[in-house]
PLY file of the C-alpha trace (Angstrom):
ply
format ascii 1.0
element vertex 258
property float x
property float y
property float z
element edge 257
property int vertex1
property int vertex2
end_header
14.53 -19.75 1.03
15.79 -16.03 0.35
14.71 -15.74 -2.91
14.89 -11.70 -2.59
18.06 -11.71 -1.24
20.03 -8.32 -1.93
17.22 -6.54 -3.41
15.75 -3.29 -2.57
12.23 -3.16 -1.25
10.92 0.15 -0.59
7.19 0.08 1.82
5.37 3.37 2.19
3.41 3.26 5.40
5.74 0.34 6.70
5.87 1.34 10.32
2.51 -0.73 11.35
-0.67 -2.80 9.69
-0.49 -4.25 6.51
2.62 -2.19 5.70
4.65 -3.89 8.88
3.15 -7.25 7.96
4.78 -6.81 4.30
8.41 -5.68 5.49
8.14 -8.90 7.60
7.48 -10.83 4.89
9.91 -9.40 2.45
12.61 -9.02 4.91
11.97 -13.42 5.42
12.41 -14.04 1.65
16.01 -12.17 2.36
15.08 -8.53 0.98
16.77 -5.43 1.97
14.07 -3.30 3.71
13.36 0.61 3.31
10.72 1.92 4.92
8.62 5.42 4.48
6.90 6.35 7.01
5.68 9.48 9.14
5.52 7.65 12.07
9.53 7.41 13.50
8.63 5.92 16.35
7.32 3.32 15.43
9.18 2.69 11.77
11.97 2.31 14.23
10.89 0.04 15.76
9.93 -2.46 13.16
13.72 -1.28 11.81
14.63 -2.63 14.79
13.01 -5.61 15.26
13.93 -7.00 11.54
17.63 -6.26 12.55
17.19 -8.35 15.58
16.30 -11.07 13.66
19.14 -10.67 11.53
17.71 -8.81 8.45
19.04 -5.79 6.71
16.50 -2.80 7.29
16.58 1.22 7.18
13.91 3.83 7.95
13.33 7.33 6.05
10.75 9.66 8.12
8.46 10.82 5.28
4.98 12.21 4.86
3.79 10.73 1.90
1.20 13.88 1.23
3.79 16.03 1.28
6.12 16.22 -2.01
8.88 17.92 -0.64
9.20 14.72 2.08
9.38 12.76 -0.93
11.86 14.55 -2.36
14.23 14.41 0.14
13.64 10.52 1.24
14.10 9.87 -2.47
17.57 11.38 -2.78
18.73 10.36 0.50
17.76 6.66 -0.92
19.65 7.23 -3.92
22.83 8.56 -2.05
23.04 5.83 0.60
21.07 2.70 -1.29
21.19 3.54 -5.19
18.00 1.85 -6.99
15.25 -0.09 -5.50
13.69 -3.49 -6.96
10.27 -3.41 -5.73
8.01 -0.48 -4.45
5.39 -1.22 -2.38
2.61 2.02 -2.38
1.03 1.17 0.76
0.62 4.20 2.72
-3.49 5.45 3.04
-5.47 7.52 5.19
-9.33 6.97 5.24
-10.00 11.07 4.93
-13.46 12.50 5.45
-16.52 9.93 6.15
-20.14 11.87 4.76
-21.73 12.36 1.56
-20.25 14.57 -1.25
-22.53 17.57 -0.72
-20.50 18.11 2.79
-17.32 17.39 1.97
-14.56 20.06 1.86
-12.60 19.95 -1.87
-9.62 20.38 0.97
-10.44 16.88 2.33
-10.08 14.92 -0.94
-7.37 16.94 -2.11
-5.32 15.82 1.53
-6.54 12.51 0.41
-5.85 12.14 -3.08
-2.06 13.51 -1.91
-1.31 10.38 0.47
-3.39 7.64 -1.33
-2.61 8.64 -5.18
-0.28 11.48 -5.94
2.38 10.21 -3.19
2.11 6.47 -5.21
2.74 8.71 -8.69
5.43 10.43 -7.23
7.44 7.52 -6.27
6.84 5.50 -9.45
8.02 8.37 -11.31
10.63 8.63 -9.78
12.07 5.08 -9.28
10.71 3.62 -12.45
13.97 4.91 -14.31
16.33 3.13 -11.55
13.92 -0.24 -12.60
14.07 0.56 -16.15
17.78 0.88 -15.78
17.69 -2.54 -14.27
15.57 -4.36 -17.05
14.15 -5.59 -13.79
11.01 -4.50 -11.33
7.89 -4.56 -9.30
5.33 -1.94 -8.06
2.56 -3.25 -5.93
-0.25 -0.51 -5.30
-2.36 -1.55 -1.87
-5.84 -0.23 -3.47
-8.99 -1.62 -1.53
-12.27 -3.26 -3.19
-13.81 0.36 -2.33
-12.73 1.21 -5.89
-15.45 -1.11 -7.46
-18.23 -1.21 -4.41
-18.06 2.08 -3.50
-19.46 2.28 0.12
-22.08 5.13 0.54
-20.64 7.95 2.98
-16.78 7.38 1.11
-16.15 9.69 -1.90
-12.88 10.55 -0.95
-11.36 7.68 -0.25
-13.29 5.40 -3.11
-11.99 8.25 -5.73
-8.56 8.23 -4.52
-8.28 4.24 -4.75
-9.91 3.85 -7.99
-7.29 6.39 -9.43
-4.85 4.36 -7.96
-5.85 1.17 -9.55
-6.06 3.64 -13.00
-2.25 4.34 -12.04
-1.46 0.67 -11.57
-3.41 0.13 -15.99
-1.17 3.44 -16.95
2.30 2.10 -15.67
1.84 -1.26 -16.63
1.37 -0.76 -20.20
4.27 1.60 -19.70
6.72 -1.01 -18.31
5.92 -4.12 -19.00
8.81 -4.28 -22.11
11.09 -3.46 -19.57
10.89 -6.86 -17.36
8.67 -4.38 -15.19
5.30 -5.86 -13.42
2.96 -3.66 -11.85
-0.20 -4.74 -10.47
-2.72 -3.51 -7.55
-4.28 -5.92 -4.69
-7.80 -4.86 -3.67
-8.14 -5.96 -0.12
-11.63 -6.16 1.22
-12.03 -4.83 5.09
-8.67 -5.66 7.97
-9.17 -4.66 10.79
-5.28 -2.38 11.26
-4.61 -0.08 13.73
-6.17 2.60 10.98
-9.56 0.54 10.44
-10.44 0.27 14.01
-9.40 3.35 14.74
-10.57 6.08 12.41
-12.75 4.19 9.01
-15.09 1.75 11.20
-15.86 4.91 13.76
-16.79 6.75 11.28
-19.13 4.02 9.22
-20.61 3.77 12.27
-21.59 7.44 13.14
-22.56 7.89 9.60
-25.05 5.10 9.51
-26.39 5.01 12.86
-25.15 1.55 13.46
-23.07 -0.31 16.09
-19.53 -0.81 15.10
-20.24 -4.59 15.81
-23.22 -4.37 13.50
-20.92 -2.88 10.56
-18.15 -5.75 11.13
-20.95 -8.14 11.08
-22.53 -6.73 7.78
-19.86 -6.59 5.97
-18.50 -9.93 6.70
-21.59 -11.76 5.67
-20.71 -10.13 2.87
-17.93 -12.42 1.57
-18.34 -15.23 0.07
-16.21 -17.06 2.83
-17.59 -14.72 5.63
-14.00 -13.94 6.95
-12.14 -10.59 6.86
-8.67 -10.69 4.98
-5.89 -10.93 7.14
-2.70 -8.99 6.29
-0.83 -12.09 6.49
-2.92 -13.04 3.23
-1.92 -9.66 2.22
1.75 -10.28 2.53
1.97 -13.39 0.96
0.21 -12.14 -2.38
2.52 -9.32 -2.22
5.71 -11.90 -2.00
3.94 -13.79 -4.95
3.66 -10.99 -7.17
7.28 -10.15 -6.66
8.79 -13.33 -7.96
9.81 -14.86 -10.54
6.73 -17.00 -11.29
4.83 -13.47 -11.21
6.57 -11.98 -13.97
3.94 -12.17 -16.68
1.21 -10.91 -14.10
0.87 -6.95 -15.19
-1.58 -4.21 -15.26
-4.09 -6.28 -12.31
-6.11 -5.56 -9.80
-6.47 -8.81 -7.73
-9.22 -8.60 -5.75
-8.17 -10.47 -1.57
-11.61 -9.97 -0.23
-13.15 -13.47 -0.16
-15.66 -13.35 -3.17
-17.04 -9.88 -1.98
0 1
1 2
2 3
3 4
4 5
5 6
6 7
7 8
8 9
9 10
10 11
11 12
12 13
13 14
14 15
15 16
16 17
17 18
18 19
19 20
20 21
21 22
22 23
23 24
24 25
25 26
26 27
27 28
28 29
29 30
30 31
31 32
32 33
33 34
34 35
35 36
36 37
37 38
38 39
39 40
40 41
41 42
42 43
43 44
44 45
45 46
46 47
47 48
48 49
49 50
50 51
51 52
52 53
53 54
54 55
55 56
56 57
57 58
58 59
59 60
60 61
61 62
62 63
63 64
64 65
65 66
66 67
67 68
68 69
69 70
70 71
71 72
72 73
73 74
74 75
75 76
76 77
77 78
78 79
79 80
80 81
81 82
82 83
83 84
84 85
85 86
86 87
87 88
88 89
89 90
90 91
91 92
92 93
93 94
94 95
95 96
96 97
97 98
98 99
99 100
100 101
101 102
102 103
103 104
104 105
105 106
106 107
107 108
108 109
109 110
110 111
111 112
112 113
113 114
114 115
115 116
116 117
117 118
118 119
119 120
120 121
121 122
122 123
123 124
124 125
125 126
126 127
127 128
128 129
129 130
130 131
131 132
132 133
133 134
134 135
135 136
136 137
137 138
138 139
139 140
140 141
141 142
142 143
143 144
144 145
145 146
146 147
147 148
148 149
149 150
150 151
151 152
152 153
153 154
154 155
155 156
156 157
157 158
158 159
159 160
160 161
161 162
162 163
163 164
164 165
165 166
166 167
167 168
168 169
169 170
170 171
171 172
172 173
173 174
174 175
175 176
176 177
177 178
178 179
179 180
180 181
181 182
182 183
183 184
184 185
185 186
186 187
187 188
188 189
189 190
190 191
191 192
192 193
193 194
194 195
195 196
196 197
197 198
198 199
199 200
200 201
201 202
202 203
203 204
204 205
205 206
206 207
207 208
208 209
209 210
210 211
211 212
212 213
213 214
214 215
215 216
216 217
217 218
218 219
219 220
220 221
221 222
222 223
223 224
224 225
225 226
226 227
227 228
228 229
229 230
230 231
231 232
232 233
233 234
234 235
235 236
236 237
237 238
238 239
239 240
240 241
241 242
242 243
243 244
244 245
245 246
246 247
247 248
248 249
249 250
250 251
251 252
252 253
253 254
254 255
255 256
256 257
């Protein structure tokens, strides 16, 4: 059933993981697909393959740390789209792994750009279109590091907890508009990005086998499974709805009881 069929749904960092899994997702439930992303290769792609299955899809290259990208994906989405329905603030990078008194102020600043001022600067930005509308969601993708706070992670714990602040502040600012905006707090998935860059550098930080850090912090959750970003998706779809529309100003925790 396309129960999102003609609106807008803009995914930062839709070109692969949890982002790609969303547009897929979306794009089912009949929504019109926009996707920021540095990576044109592979945006492309997924462009590509949503079109193939008969779903309306367009790509924007844009580096969500930069606020001049921004800038010009935003008014190229006004010009050839108009307003967007949902945002989806997706886009992350892990930053620099190592305790405080090592960390360059340049490394959480280059953080705190992708994961938290980039998210700002599109809600500010798009919230008027939604306003306009009397009709919206913004979904933040935070992580449960905001609350746990894993040792060797300042950067990246800071920058989601002020993203889950972001998600209270424009909540309480929308909500009389018909405006939801909530955050979902994903416990560890293993994307491209996980595997890649965050559980390397756990690892090397701890002096344990990458195996031994999967294995930790799965025994972790209550259900001793990792989230999926299917499950991901499909909380994102809910919170979109209809039946979601009273849900505002959460952060919904999708890491099995940890």
């Amino acid at each position: 059933m396309e129960i999102f069929k003609n609106r807008n749904v803009l995914v930062t960092g839709g070109s692969g993981g949890i982002g790609r899994e969303i547009c897929r997702t979306m794009a089912h439930a009949g929504a019109n697909i926009l996707i920021f992303s540095r990576n044109e290769e592979k945006g492309k792609r997924v462009v590509d393959e949503l079109r193939n299955d008969g779903r309306k899809a367009e790509f924007f290259q844009t580096d969500i740390g930069d606020s001049e990208s921004i800038n010009f994906s935003v008014s190229r989405v006004r010009e050839q789209i108009g307003s967007i329905d949902v945002l989806i603030n997706n886009a992350a990078i892990s930053g620099f792994m190592g305790p405080v008194t090592t960390t360059p102020v340049e490394e959480l600043q280059s953080v705190l750009n992708v994961n938290l001022v980039g998210a700002f600067q599109l809600a500010r930005d798009f919230l008027p279109g939604m306003i306009n509308n009397k009709f919206g969601r913004i979904i933040n993708i935070s992580s449960v590091a905001s609350r746990v706070n894993p040792v060797n992670s300042a950067t990246y714990n800071i920058s989601k907890a002020g993203l889950d602040a972001l998600t209270k502040s424009l909540s309480r600012e929308a909500a009389s508009y018909g405006i939801t905006v909530n955050s979902i707090a994903p416990g560890l998935i293993l994307t491209d990005r996980i595997v890649n860059s965050r559980l390397p550098g756990l690892a090397e930080k701890s002096g344990n086998s990458e195996e031994d850090i999967l294995r930790a912090i799965t025994c972790q959750s209550d259900t001793q499974k990792l989230t999926t970003e299917t499950e991901i998706a499909e909380l994102v779809l809910f919170l979109c709805s209809n039946g979601a529309g009273n849900i505002t100003g959460e952060v919904i925790n999708l890491s099995g009881g940890y």
